[in-house]
C-alpha positions in Angstrom: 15.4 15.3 -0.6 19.0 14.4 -0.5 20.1 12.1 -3.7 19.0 8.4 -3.0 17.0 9.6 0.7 16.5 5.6 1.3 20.0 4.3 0.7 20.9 1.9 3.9 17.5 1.2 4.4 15.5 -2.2 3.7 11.6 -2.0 2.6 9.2 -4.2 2.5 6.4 -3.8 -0.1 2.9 -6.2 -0.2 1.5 -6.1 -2.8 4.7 -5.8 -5.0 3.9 -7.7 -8.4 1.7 -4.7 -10.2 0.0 -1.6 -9.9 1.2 1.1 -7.3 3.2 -1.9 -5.6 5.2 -2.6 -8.7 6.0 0.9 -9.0 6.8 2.1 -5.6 9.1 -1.3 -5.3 11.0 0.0 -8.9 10.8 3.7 -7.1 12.5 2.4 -3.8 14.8 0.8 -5.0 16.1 3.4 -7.8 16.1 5.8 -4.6 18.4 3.4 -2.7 16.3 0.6 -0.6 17.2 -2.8 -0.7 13.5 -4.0 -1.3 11.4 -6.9 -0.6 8.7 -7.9 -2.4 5.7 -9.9 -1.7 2.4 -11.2 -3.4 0.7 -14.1 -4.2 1.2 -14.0 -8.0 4.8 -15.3 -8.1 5.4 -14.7 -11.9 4.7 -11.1 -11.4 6.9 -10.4 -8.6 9.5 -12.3 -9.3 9.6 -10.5 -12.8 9.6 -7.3 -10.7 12.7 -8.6 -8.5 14.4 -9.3 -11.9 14.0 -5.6 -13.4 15.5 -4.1 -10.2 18.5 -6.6 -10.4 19.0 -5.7 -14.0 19.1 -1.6 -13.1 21.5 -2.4 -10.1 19.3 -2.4 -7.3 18.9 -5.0 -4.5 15.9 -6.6 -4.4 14.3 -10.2 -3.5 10.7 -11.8 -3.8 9.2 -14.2 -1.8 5.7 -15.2 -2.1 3.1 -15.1 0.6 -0.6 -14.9 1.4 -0.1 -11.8 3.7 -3.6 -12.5 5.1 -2.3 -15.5 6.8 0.7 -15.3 9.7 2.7 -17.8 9.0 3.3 -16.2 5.4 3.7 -12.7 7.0 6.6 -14.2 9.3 8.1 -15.3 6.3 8.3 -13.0 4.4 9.9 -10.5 7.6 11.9 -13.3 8.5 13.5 -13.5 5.1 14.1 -9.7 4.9 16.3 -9.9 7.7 18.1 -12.6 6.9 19.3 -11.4 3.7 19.0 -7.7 4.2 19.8 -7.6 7.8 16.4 -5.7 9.4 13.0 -3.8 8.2 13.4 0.0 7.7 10.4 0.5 5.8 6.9 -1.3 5.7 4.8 -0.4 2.6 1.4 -2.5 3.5 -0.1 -1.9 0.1 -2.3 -4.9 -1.0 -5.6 -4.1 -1.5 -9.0 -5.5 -3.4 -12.3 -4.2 -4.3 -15.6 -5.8 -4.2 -18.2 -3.1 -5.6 -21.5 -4.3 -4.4 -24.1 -2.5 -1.4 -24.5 -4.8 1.6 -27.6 -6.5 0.6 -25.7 -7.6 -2.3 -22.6 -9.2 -0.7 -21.7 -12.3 -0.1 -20.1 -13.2 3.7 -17.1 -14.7 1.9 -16.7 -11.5 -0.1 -17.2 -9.3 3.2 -14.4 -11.9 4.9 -11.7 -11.6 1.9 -11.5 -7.9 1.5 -12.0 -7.6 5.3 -8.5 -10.1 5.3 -6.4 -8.5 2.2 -7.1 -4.9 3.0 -7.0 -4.8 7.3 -5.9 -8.1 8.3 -2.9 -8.0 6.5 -1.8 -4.8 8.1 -2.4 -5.8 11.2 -0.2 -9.2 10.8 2.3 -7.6 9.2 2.8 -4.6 11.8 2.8 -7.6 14.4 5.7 -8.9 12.9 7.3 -5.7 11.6 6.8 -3.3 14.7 9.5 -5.4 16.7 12.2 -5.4 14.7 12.1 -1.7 13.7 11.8 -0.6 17.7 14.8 -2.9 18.3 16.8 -0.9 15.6 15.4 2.4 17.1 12.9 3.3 14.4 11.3 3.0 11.4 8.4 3.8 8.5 5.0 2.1 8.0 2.9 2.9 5.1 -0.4 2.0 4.4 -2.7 2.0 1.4 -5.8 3.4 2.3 -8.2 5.0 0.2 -10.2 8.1 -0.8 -13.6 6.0 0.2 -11.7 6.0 3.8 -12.7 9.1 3.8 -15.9 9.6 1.9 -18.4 6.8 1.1 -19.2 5.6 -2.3 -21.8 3.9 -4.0 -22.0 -0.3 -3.8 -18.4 -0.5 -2.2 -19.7 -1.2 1.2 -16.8 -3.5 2.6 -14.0 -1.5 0.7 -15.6 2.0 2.2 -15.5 -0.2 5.6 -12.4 -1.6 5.1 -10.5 1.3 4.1 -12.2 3.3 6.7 -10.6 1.0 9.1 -7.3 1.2 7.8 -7.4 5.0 8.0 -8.1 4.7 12.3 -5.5 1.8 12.3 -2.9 4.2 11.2 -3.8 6.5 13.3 -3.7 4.4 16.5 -0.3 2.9 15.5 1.2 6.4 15.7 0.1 7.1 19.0 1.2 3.5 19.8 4.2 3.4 18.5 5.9 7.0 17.9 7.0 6.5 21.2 9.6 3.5 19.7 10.4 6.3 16.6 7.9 4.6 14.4 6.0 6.6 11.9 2.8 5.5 10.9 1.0 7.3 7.9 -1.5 6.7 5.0 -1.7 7.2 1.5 -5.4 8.1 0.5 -5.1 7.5 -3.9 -8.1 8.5 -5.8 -8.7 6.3 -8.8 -5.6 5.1 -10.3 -4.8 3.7 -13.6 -4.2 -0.2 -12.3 -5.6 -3.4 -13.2 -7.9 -3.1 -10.5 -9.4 0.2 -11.7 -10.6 -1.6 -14.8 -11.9 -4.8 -12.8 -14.3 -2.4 -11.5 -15.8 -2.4 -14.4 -16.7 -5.0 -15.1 -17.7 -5.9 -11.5 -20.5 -3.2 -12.0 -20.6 -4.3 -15.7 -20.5 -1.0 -17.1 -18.1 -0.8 -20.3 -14.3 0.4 -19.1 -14.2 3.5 -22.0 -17.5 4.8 -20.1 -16.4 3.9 -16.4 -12.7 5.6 -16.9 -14.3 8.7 -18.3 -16.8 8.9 -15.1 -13.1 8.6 -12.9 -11.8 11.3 -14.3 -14.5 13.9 -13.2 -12.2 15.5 -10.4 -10.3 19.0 -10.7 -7.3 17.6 -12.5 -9.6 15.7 -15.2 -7.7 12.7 -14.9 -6.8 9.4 -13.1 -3.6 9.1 -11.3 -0.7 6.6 -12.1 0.9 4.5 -10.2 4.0 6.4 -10.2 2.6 9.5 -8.5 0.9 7.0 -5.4 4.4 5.8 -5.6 6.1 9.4 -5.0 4.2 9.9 -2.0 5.1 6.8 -0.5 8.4 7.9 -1.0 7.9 11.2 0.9 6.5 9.3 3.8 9.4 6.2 3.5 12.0 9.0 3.9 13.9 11.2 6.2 11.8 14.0 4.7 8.5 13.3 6.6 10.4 13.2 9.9 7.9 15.2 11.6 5.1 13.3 9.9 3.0 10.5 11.9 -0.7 9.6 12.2 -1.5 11.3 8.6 -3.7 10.4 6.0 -2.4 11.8 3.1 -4.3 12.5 0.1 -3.5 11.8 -3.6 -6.5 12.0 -6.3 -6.0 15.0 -8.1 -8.3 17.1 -6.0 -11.4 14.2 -6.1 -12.6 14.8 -2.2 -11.4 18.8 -2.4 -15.0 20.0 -2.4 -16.4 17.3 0.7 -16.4 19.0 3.5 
């Protein structure tokens, strides 16, 4: 890729204050992209915000329950009035509820149903407009290995992620029309916070529950850096040809389902 491949361009990451959000934010940025952070934990992202300032990057957080529209119109509305327009969309918060259906509660179905589909959807709405007016643009969405393949007592993240998967898929016929990409990133586990709430939602100790994520050709867990890399690839000019993918990243976890 040429040197900085996103420098011009505005992103906007959900999802920004840790984990593969923090790093592909720090990532973006470094490669050029004025870059717009979102999440609900304010002290996070605006700590994010502050590291890019203090490497010489452009970057601005605002808080927002993506789940709900009014916050998603904020937080677009705000990225082009100080950034001037939306080249990138990096719909990356997700949660994990691991339980089977029988042992889910509605409101639990409902929240991941929100965070990890809703929120794409609201976002696009708001997104999707301002990139066709500017003749194009990149959506990336963080979907998951269990998109894929099902997993045991992950029910509505299997579901979810499933959905997001078919979502990205019917944008790009939708929209590649307008010059708007529309891929997915499929991780495998990934050393995040959220890795290690698994846990101790299944309450199995972490030490014995990381070991068990690392049984996939590689013999490790990802980082957030390397999610964050192929984000990149699909952000830039480099996956021009590239729409309606779901690209996966988990060291070779799903290589032997069929």
């Amino acid at each position: 890729m040429n040197e900085q491949p996103l420098r011009g361009k505005t992103a906007v990451i959900t999802g920004a204050a840790s984990g593969i959000g923090r790093a592909a934010a720090l990532l973006f940025a470094r490669e050029g992209a004025s870059v717009v952070l979102t999440d609900i934990n304010e002290s996070a992202g605006n700590t994010v915000a502050a590291e890019i300032t203090q490497r010489g990057g452009h970057a601005i957080f605002e808080p927002g329950d993506v789940t709900r529209a009014g916050d998603c119109q904020r937080v677009t509305d705000r990225a082009v009035r100080d950034f001037g327009g939306i080249h990138i969309l990096f719909n990356n918060v997700g949660i994990i509820r691991r339980a089977s259906v029988v042992e889910l509660s509605e409101a639990d179905w409902d929240r991941v149903m929100a965070v990890n589909v809703k929120s794409i959807f609201l976002m696009c709405r708001q997104v999707i407009p301002i990139m066709a007016a500017a003749g194009g643009g990149s959506i990336i969405n963080t979907a998951s290995g269990w998109g894929l393949a099902g997993g045991p007592r992950a029910a509505v993240y299997c579901a979810s992620k499933g959905a997001v998967v078919l979502l990205t898929k019917a944008m790009a016929i939708d929209h590649g029309p307008q010059n708007i990409r529309v891929n997915c990133i499929c991780p495998g586990d990934t050393d995040t916070a959220m890795l290690r709430n698994e846990a101790q939602q299944l309450g199995e100790p972490k030490d014995k529950f990381l070991a068990e994520a690392t049984k996939r050709p590689l013999g490790r867990v990802g980082k957030p850096d390397e999610i964050a890399q192929a984000a990149l690839y699909l952000a830039s000019d480099a996956a021009s040809f590239v729409t309606g993918t779901a690209l996966v990243v988990d060291g070779g976890g799903l290589a032997g389902s069929a």
